[in-house]
C-alpha positions as CSV (number, residue, x, y, z in Angstrom):
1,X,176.0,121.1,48.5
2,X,173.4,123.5,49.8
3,X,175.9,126.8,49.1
4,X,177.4,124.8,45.8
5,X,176.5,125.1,42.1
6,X,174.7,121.7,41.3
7,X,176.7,120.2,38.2
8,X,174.3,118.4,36.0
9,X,174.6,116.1,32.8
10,X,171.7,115.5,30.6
11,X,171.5,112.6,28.1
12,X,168.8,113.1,25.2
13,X,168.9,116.2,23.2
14,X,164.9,115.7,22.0
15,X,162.1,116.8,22.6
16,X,162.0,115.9,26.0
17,X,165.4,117.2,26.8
18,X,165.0,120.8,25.9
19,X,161.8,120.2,28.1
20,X,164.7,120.1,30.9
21,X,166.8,122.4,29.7
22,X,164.0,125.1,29.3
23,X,162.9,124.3,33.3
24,X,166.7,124.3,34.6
25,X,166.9,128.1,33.3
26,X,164.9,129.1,35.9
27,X,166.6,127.4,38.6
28,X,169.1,129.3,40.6
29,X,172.2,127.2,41.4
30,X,172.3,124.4,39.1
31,X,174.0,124.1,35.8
32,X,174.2,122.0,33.0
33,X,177.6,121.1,31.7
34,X,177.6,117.9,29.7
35,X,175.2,117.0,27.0
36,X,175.2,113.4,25.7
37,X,173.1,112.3,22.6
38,X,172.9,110.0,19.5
39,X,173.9,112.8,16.8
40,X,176.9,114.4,17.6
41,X,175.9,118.1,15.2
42,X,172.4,118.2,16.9
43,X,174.1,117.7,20.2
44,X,176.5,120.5,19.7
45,X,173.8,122.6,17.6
46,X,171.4,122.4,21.1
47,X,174.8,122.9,23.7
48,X,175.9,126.1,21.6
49,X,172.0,127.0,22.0
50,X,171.6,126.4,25.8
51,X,175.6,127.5,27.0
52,X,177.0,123.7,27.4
53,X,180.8,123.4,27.1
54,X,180.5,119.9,26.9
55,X,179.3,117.4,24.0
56,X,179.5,113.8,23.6
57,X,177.5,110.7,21.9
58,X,178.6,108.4,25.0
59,X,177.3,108.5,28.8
60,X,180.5,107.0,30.2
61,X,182.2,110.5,28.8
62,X,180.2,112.4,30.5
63,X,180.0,110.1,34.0
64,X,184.0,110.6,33.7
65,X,183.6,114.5,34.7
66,X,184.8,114.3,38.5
67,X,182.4,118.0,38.7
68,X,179.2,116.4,37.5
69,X,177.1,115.4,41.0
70,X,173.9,114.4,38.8
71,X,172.5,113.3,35.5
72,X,168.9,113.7,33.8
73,X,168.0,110.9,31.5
74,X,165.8,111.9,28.6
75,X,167.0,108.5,26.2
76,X,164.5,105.9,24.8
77,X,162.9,103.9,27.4
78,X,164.8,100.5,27.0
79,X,167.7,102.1,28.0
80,X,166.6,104.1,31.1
81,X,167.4,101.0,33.9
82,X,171.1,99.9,32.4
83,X,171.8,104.0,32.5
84,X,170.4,104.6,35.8
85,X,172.5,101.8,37.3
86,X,175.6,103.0,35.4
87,X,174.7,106.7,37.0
88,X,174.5,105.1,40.3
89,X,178.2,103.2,40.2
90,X,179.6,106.7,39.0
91,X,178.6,108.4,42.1
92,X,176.4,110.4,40.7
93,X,172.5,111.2,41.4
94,X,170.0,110.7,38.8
95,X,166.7,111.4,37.7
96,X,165.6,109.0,34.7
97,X,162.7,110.0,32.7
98,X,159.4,108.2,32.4
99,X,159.3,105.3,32.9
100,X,162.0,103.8,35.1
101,X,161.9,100.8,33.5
102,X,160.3,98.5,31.0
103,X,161.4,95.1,32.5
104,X,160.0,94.6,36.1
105,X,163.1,93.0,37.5
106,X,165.6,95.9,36.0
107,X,163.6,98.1,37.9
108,X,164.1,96.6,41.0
109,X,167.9,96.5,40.6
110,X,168.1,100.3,40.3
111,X,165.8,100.6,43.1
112,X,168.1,98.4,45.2
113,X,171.5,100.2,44.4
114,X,169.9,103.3,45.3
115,X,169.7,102.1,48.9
116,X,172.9,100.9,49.0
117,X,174.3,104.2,47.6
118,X,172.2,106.6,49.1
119,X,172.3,108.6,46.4
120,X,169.1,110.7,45.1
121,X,167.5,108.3,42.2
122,X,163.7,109.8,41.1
123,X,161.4,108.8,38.2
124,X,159.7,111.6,36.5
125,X,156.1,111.3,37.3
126,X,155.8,114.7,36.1
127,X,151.9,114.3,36.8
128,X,152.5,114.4,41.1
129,X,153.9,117.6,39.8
130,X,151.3,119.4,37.5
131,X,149.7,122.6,39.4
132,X,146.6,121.0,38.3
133,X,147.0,117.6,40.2
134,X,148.7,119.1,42.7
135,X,145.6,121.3,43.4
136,X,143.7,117.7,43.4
137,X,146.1,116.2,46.4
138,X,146.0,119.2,48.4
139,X,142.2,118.8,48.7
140,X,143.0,115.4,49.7
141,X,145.5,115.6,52.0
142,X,143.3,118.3,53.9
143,X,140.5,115.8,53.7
144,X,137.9,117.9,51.4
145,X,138.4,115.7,48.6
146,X,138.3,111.9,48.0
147,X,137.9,110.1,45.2
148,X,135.6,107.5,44.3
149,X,136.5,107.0,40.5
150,X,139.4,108.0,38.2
151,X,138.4,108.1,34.6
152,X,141.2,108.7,32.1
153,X,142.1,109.1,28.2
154,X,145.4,108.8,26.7
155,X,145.1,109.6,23.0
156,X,147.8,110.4,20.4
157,X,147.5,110.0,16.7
158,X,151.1,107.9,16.1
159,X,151.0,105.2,13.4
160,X,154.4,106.2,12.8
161,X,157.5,106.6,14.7
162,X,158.0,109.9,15.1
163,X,158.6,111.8,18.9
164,X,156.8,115.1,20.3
165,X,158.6,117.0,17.8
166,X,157.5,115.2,14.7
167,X,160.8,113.7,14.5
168,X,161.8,110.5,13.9
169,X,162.3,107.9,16.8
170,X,165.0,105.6,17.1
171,X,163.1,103.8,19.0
172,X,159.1,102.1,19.3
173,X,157.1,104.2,22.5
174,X,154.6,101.7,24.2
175,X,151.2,102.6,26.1
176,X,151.6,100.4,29.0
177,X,155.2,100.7,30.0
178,X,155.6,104.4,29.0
179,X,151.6,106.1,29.2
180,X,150.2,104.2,31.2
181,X,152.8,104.2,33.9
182,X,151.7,108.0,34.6
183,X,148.0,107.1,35.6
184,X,149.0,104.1,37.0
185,X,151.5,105.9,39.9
186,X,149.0,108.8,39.9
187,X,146.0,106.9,40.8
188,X,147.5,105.0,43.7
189,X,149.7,108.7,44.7
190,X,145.8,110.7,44.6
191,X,143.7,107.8,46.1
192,X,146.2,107.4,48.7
193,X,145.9,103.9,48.6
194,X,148.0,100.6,46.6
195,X,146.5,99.5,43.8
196,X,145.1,96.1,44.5
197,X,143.0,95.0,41.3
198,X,144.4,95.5,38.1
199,X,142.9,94.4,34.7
200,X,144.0,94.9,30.7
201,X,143.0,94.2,27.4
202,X,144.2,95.5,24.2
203,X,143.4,95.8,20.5
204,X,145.0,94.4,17.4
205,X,149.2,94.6,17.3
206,X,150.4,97.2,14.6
207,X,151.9,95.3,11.4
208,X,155.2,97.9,10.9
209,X,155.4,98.7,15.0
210,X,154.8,95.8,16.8
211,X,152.8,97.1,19.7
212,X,149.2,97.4,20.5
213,X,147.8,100.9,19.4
214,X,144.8,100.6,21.7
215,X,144.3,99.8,25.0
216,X,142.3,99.3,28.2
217,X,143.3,99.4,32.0
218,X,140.8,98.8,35.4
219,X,142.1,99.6,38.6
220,X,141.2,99.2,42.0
221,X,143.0,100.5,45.2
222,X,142.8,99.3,48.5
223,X,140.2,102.0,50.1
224,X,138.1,100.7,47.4
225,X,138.3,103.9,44.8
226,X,138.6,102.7,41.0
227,X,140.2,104.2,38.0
228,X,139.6,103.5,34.5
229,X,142.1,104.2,31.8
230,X,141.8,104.1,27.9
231,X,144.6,104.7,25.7
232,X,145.1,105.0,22.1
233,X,147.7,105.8,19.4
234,X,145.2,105.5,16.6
235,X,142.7,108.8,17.8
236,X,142.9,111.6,15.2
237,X,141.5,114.5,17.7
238,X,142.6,116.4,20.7
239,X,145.9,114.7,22.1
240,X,146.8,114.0,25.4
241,X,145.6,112.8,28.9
242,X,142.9,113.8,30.4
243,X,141.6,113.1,33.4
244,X,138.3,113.5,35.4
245,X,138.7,112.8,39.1
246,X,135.0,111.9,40.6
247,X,135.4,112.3,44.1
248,X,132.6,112.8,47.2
249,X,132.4,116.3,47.2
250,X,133.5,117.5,43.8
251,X,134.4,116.6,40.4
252,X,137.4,117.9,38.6
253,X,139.0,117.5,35.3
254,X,142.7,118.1,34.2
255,X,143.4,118.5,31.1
256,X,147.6,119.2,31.0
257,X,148.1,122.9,33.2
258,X,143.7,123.5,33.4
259,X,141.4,122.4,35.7
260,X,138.2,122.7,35.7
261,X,135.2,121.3,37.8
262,X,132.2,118.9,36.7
263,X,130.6,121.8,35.3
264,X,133.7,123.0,33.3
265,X,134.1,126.3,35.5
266,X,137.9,127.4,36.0
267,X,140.0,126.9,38.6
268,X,142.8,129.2,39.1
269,X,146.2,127.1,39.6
270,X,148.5,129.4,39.0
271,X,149.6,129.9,42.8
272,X,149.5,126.7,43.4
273,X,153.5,126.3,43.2
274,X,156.0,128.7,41.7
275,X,155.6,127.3,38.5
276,X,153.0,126.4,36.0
277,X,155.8,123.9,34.1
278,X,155.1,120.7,35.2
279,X,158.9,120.0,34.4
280,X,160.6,122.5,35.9
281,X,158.5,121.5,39.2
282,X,159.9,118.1,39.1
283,X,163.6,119.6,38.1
284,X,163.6,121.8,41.6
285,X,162.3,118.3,43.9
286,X,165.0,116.6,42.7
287,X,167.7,119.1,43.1
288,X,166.2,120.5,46.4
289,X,166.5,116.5,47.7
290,X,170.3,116.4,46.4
291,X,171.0,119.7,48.9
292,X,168.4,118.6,51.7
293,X,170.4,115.0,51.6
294,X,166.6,113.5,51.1
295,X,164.2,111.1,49.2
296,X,162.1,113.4,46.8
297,X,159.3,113.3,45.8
298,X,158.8,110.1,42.7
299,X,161.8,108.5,44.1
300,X,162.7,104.7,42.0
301,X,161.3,103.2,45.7
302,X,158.0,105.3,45.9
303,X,157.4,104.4,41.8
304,X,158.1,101.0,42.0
305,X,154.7,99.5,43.0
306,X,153.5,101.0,39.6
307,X,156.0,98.9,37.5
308,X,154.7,95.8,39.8
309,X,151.4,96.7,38.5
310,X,152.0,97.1,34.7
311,X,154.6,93.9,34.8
312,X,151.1,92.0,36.3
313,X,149.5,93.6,33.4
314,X,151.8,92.9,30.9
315,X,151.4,88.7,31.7
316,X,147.7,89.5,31.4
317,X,148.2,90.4,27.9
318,X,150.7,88.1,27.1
């Protein structure tokens, strides 16, 4: 495998998908050469775009391809467990998009094949992978840098089903199993440390989606450091997360690629890793784990304690 062209499959032609597809161009010795998705013309329309011979609506067509060692889920998050496990029993190594899971227990059953099979299985946490965070655990790790409080926003303006690309979802997104699931791994990845305290309350459930559009998460790891996280699909202003890591001997904030410190100074990331896409980052750990015959980086086992933690969450607010 380590001379060998990595044969890949990706399911979900979206937004999310080109993300992929866009980050695997710039990875020497991999190729994609199955694309699976919902519309069969959009599939084919984004395969003619990105050189993929082969199309198809179903992932057991593409699991059938004897050449393909590994598969990228980008497909709606109730979905991402059952096709994990079906990736698994096909032989093949996966990497399933944010989040792994939105049942608890479905989580665990992917995490347990993957130690039977010891195939490659990762989550994409594509925060452990962001040049700016990445700068973050590097202080850590060299013990400048610890923190004493997380504070972070998750803000979208979505009071209708529509995806990244302002088209429309065939499926509901959620802010605890989906958004929150990157601060919650994140927080307990920076502080070092598993999340012991966890508390949640959210605002009124949307009449047409059925979920809560706003939200509030505490956290508290073992060494004692706390995060807070507020999230929102209601906030008509800047989107995305942003987060402010309050630490002993600094104070940075992240906003997507840029960090700054307390007193909103630059901080150059740029040569931080080879890339500045977050995606393409997490793209190379898993590949580089299927040739080094190792857990990456986000593997389903390292993740899991996050999914504990939301499932807690989730009874909370049930």
């Amino acid at each position: 495998m380590n001379t060998m062209t990595i044969k890949v499959a990706l399911a979900g032609a979206g937004a999310f998908g080109i993300k992929h597809l866009d980050g695997i161009k710039n990875i020497d010795g991999v190729e994609v050469v199955s694309l699976i998705s919902r519309d069969l013309a959009k599939t084919r329309e984004v395969a003619d775009k990105y050189g993929i011979q082969h199309v198809t609506t179903d992932l057991k067509d593409s699991l059938a391809i004897k050449e393909v060692d590994a598969v990228i889920l980008c497909t709606p998050t109730q979905m991402h467990a059952s096709q994990s496990i079906a990736c698994l029993e096909a032989g093949k190594h996966v990497q399933v998009e944010i989040p792994l899971c939105d049942v608890l227990a479905d989580g665990e059953k992917v995490v347990a094949l993957q130690k039977q099979t010891g195939l490659v299985a990762m989550c994409g946490h594509t925060r452990r992978f962001n040049p700016s965070h990445q700068y973050v655990h590097k202080k850590i790790q060299a013990g400048e840098f610890n923190i004493q409080q997380m504070d972070v926003q998750t803000y979208f303006f979505r009071r209708t089903n529509m995806n990244a690309l302002g088209q429309p979802r065939s499926w509901t997104d959620h802010l605890l199993w989906h958004h929150a699931a990157h601060t919650v791994d994140l927080f307990a990845y920076q502080a070092g440390s598993p999340i012991v305290k966890a508390n949640a309350i959210q605002g009124p459930i949307h009449k047409d989606l059925g979920i809560a559009m706003d939200m509030s998460i505490q956290l508290q790891a073992a060494n004692g450091a706390i995060c807070t996280l507020s999230l929102s699909f209601n906030n008509d202003g800047p989107l995305g997360t942003f987060f402010r890591y309050i630490g002993d001997t600094a104070t940075y904030i992240a906003r997507y690629d840029d960090l700054v410190n307390g007193k909103e100074e630059k901080i150059d990331v740029s040569q931080v890793d080879v890339s500045m896409n977050g995606i393409e980052l997490q793209d190379r750990e898993f590949f580089a784990a299927i040739r080094e015959g190792r857990e990456p980086n986000a593997s389903v086992a390292q993740v899991l304690p996050c999914y504990q933690v939301l499932h807690d969450l989730e009874l909370q607010l049930s």
